[in-house]
C-alpha positions in Angstrom: 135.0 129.6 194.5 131.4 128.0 194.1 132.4 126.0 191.6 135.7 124.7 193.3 133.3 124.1 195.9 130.5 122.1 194.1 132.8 120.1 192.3 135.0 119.6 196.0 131.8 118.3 197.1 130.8 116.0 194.5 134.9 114.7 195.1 134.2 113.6 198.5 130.4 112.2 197.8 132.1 109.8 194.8 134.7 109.1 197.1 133.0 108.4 200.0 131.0 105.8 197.9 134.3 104.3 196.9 135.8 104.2 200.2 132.7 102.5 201.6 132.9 100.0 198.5 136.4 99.0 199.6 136.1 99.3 203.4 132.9 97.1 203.3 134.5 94.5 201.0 137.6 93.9 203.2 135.4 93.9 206.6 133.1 90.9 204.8 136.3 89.2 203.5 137.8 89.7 207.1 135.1 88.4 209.2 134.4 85.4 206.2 137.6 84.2 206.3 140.9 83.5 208.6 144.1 86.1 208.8 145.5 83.7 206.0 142.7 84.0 203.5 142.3 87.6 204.2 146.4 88.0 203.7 145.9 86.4 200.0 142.7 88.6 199.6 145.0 91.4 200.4 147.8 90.5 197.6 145.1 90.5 194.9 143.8 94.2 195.9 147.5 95.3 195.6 147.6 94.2 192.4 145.1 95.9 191.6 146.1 99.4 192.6 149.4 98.4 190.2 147.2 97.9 187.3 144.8 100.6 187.9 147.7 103.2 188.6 149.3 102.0 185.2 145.8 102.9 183.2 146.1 106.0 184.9 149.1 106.9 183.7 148.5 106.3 180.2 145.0 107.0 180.0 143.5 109.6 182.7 146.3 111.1 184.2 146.7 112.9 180.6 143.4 113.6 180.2 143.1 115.4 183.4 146.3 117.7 182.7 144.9 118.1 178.9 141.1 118.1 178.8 140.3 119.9 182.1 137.8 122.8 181.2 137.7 122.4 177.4 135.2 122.5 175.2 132.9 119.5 175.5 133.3 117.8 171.7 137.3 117.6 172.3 136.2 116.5 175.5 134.2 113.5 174.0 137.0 112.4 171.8 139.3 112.0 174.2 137.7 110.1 176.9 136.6 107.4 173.7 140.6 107.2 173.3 141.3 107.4 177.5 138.7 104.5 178.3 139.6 102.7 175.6 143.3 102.7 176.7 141.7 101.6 180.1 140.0 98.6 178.8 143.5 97.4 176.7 145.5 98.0 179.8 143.5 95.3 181.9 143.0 93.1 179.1 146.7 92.7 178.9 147.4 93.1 182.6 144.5 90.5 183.6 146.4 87.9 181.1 149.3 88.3 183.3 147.5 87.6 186.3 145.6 84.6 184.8 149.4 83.2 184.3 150.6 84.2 187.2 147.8 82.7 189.7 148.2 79.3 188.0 151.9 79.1 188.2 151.8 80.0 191.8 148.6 77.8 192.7 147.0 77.9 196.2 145.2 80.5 197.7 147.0 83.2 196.4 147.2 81.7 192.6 142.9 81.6 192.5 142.5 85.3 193.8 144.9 86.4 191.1 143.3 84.0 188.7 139.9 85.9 189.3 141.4 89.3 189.7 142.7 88.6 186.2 139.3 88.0 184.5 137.6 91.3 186.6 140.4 94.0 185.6 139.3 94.8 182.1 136.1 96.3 184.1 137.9 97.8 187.4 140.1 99.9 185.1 137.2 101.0 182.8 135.2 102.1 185.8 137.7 103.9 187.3 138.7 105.7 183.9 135.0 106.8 183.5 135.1 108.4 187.6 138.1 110.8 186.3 136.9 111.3 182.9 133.4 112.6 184.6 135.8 114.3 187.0 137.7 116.2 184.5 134.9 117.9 183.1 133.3 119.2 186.5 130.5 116.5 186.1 131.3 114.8 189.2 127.5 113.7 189.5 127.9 111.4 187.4 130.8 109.8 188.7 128.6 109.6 192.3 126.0 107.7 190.4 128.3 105.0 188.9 129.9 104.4 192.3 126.5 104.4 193.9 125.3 101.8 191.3 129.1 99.7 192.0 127.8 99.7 196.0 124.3 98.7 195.4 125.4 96.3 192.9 127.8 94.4 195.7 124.7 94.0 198.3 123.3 91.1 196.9 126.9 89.5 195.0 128.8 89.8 198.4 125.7 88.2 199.7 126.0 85.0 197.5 129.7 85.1 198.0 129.7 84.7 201.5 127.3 82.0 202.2 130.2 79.6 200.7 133.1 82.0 201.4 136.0 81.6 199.3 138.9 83.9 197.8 137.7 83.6 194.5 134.0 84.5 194.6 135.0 87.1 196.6 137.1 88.5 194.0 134.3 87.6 191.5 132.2 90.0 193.0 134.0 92.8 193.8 134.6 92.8 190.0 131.1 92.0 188.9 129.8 95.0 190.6 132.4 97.7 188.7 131.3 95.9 185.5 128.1 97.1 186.3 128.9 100.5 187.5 131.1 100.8 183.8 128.1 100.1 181.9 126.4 102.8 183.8 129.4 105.3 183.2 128.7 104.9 179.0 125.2 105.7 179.0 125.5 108.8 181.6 128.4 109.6 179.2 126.8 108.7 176.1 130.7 107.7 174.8 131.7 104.6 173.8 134.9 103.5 174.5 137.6 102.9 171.5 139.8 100.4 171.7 141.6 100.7 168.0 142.3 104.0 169.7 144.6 103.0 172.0 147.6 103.5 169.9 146.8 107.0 168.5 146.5 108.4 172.3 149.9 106.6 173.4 151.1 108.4 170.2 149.9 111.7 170.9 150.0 112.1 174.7 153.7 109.9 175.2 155.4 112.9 176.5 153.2 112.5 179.5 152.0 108.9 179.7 155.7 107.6 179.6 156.3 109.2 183.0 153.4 109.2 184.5 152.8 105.5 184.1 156.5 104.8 185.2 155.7 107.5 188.2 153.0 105.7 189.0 154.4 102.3 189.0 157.3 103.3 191.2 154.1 104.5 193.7 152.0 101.5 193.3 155.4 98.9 193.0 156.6 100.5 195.8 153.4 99.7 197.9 153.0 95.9 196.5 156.6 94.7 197.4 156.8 96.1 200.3 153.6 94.0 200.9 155.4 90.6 199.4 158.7 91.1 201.1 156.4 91.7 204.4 154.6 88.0 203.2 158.6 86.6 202.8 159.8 87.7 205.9 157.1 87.7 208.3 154.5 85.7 206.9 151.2 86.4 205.2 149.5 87.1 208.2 151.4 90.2 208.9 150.4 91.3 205.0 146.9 90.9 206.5 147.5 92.8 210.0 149.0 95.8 207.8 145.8 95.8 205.7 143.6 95.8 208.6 144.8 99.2 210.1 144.6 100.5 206.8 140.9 99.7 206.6 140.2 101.3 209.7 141.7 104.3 208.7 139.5 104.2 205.6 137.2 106.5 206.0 139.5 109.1 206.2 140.7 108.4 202.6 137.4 109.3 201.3 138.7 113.1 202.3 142.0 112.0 200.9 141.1 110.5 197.6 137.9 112.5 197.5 140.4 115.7 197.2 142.5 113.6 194.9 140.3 113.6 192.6 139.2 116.9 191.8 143.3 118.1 192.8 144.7 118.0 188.8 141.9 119.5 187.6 141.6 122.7 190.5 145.7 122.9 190.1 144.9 123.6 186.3 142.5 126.0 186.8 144.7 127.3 189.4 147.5 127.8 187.2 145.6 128.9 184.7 144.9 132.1 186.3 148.1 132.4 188.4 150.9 130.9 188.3 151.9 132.3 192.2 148.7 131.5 193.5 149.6 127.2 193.0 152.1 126.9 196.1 149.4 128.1 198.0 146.8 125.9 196.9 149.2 123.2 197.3 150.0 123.8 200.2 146.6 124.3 201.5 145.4 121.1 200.1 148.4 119.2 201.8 148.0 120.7 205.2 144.2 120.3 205.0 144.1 116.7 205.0 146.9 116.1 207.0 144.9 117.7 209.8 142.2 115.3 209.0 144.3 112.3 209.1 145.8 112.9 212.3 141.8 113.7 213.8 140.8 110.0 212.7 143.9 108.4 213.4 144.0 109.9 217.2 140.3 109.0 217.0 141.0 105.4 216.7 144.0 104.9 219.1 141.9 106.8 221.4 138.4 106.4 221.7 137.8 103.1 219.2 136.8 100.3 221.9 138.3 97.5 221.7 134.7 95.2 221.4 134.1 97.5 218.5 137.4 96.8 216.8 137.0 92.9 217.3 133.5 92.9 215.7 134.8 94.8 212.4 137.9 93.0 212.0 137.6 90.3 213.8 140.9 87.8 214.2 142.6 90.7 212.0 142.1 93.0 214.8 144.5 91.8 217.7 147.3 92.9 215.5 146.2 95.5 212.9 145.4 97.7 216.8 149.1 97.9 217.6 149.6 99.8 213.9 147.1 102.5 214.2 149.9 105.1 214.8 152.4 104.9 212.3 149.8 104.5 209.8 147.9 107.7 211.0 151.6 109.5 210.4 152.6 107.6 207.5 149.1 109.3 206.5 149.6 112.7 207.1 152.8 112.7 205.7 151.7 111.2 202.6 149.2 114.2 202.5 151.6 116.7 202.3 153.2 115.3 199.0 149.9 114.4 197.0 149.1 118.0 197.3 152.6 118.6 196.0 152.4 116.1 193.5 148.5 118.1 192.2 150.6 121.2 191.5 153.7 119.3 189.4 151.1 117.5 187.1 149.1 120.6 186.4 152.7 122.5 186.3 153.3 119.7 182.8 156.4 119.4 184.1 156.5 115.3 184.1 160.2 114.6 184.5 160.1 116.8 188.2 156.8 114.9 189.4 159.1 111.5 188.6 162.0 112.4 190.0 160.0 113.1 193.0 158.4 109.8 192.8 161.2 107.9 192.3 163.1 109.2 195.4 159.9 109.0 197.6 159.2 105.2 196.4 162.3 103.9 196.8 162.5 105.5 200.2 159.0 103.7 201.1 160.2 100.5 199.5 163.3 100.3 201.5 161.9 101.4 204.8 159.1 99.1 204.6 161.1 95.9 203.7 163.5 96.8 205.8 161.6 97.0 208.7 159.4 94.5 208.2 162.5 92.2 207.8 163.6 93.8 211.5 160.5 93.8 213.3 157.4 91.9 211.1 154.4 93.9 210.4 154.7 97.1 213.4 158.5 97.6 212.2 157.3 97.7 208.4 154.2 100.2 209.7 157.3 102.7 211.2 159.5 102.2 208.3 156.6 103.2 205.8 156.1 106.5 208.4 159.9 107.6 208.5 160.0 107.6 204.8 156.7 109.0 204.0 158.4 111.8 206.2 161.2 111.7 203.3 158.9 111.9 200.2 157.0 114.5 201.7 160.3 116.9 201.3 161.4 115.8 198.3 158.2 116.3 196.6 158.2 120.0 198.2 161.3 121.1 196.9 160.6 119.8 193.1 157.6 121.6 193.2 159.6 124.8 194.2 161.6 124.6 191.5 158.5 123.7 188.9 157.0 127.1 190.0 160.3 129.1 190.1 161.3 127.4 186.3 157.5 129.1 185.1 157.7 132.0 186.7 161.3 132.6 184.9 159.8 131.4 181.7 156.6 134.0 182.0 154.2 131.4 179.9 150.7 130.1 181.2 149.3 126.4 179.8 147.0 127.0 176.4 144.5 124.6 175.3 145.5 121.3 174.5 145.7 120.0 170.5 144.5 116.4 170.6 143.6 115.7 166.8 140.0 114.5 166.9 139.0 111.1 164.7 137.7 112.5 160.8 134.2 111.8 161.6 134.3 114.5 164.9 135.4 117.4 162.5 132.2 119.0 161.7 131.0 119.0 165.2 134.0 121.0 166.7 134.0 123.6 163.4 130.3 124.3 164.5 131.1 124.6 167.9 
């Protein structure tokens, strides 16, 4: 229990770090620039969760089912394959984005133009904060977002004395670059790009699905954002953003859990297969309770002077969607604890059936309701079908638990081949 604790704690440090990152990033964008500029801002950091949700999947969601707890030398070799699958994936996606931003031009066309030449180094930095994670070393994940924030002080400075989409986006991505390099030398790894195919290879019984589950969850969440844009104007994309800021600092308990959940649920398993509903559902109900704390917080007691001066413009209309998000929220809680137990269960085609169901859900109430009633009828669609995934995730991970109990078989050590030149080292461990 001490160390689920230490390593809970060093979760929601890194995290908090993050989540001050990002929520300190959008609140200088916001107050820089117009509900227009902001909206555009707001399509690039979509994009981003697509990509960085697709390096997940084939590069650190595998490792964190795989390599949590194992000896350190398999460890090593690994994360040089993981990171290096991090790097490729934003090499390729930023080529798209390049394309894409000068086809569409405008506003929109230069953030993704910039976003395009800053992913290879968001994914790599966020590959090295779940590698660290994996191996209960979540120190060292706190110091690489702590470099990223200090790193941003004096870039979002320069940006915003001649505000602009791009330098904004220049920035943000500057400062991971920074924190990546950091990452390497605390890990003393480098990453291996000519590596990239050997991992797909070895780990595609997992990486197929859990890049396609985590597309549906990412894709789900950036077309709901660009049918918002189409039917109700980029400004509403902007408004939708805003409440999600301000309920930002509850995702640092949120994604702070998230990333320790894989690796506890393994551990968890490990040593009972009975005792994982409970720690599921312990971890879902947990955070639920602290979203709906926050998000009553806000509707209640946040003044509205206060909420002017952080969002400025933004904050007019991003108010009036403080309660659906807080639900959509705590609904979403309940299923990312369901979704820890599936991925440390293995069982990859459950986890994205589940996903499947619960995106398309989200996509469909979100567009839908957007198209109905702009950005506040998109906010309620996205809470009635969080409501939805939450279920469906509950009852696949019922039957993952019931299908292992019947099969009477706990998870052994994972067989990742290490590279010729690693062989000595693990015989003499």
């Amino acid at each position: 229990m001490r160390g689920v604790l230490r390593r809970l704690t060093w979760g929601l440090a890194d995290q908090a770090v993050t989540s001050m990152v990002s929520f300190v990033v959008g609140i200088v964008v916001a107050r820089s620039m117009g509900a227009v500029e902001f909206g555009a801002f707001s399509l690039a950091w979509v994009t981003y969760g697509v990509v960085v949700n697709i390096s997940r999947g084939l590069a650190t969601d595998p490792l964190a089912v795989r390599f949590s707890g194992v000896p350190r030398p398999l460890w090593r070799t690994a994360v040089a394959s993981s990171t290096g699958m991090a790097i490729t994936v934003g090499l390729a996606a930023g080529a798209v984005c390049v394309v894409a931003g000068l086809a569409l031009g405008g506003r929109p066309g230069a953030a993704f133009v910039a976003l395009g030449f800053v992913l290879p180094a968001l994914t790599l930095q966020d590959s090295w904060r779940f590698a660290f994670f994996s191996s209960g070393q979540g120190g060292k994940a706190f110091v690489s977002d702590i470099t990223w924030a200090i790193a941003l002080v004096p870039l979002l400075y320069v940006a915003s004395h001649r505000p602009s989409v791009t330098l904004f986006v220049l920035a943000w991505g500057a400062g991971s670059a920074i924190a990546a390099v950091v990452s390497g030398l605390q890990a003393g790894i480098l990453p291996r790009l000519f590596s990239t195919r050997r991992w797909f290879t070895q780990h595609r019984d997992l990486s197929v699905r859990y890049l396609v589950e985590n597309l549906t969850l990412s894709g789900a969440y950036q077309f709901r954002m660009y049918g918002l844009g189409a039917f109700a104007g980029i400004a509403a994309v902007g408004s939708v953003r805003g409440a999600e800021m301000l309920l930002g600092p509850f995702f640092i308990v949120l994604s702070g859990v998230g990333l320790v959940a894989v690796p506890e649920a393994a551990r968890v398993l490990r040593r009972s297969v009975s005792g994982l509903r409970t720690f599921c559902l312990l971890l879902g109900g947990v955070q639920a309770a602290a979203a709906l704390l926050w998000g009553m917080a806000l509707i209640v007691a946040l003044p509205h002077d206060w909420g002017h001066r952080l969002l400025g413009d933004v904050w007019t209309s991003a108010s009036v969607l403080l309660l659906p998000a807080t639900l959509s929220v705590m609904n979403a809680s309940f299923y990312t604890g369901a979704a820890a137990g599936l991925r440390a269960l293995g069982v990859a085609q459950r986890s994205l059936r589940a996903q499947l169901w619960a995106s398309a859900a989200y996509l469909v109430g979100g567009v839908s309701g957007g198209a109905l009633g702009g950005a506040e009828g998109s906010a309620w669609g996205a809470a009635a079908a969080t409501f939805f995934g939450a279920i469906v995730w509950w009852i696949y991970l019922r039957a993952g638990i019931r299908e292992r109990q019947q099969a009477g078989a706990t998870p052994s050590l994972p067989e990742f081949g290490p590279e010729p030149e690693h062989l000595p080292e693990m015989r003499s461990t």
